[in-house]
C-alpha positions in Angstrom: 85.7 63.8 152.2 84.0 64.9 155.4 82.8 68.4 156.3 84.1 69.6 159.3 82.5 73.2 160.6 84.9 75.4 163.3 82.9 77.1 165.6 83.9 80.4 163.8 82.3 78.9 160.5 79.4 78.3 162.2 79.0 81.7 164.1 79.9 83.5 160.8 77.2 81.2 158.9 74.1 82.1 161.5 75.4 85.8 161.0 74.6 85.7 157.2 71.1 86.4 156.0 68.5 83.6 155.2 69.3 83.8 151.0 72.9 83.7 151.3 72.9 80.6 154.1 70.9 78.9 151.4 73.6 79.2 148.5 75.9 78.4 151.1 74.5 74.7 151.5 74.2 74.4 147.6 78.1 75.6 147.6 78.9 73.2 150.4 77.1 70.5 148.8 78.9 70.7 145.7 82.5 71.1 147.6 81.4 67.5 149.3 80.6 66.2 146.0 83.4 67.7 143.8 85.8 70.0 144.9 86.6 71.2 141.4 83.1 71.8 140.6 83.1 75.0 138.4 81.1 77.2 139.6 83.1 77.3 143.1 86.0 78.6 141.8 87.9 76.5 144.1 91.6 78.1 144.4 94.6 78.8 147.2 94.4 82.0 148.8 97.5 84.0 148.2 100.2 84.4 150.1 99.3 81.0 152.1 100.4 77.2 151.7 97.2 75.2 152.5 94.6 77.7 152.4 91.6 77.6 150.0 88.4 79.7 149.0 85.6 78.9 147.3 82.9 80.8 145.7 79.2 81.5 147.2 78.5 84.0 144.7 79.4 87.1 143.5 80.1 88.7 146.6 81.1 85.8 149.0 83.4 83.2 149.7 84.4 80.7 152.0 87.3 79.7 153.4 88.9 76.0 154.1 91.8 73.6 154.0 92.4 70.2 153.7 92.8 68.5 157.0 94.1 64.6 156.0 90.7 63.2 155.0 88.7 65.9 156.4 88.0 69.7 155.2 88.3 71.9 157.4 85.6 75.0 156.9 87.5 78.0 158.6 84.9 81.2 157.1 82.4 82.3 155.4 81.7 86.0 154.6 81.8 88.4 151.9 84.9 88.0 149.7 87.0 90.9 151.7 86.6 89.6 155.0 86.9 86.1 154.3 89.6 86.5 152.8 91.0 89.2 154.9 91.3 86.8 157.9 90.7 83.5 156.3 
């Protein structure tokens, strides 16, 4: 399935420092391969229909949902915010 980056992924993504950006394109990677790889904790976020995040690490996720074919990455940040406003 193809990645597809909104522009508020990407602005969140340049706003990260240099060793998180990095485990986010290992995490990304691994969502493109298998989106039930374990270590990305892959679930819906509550309280929404066709929301998901996915794990970065210990402190942040990502945000996405599938789009037909596509996923749709909507946010990356640290778990709260992401999933704050996903």
């Amino acid at each position: 399935m193809p990645l597809i980056f909104t522009k508020r992924f990407k602005k969140a993504y340049q706003q990260l420092p240099r060793p998180i950006q990095n485990k986010v394109k290992k995490a990304l990677r691994l969502l493109d391969e298998n989106q039930r790889y374990p270590s990305l904790q892959v679930k819906r976020i509550q309280g929404t229909d066709k929301l998901y995040e996915g794990r970065i690490d210990q402190k942040y996720r990502f945000s996405f949902e599938f789009d037909g074919e596509d996923i749709l990455l909507r946010n990356v940040d640290n778990h709260d915010k992401c999933l704050k406003n996903p």
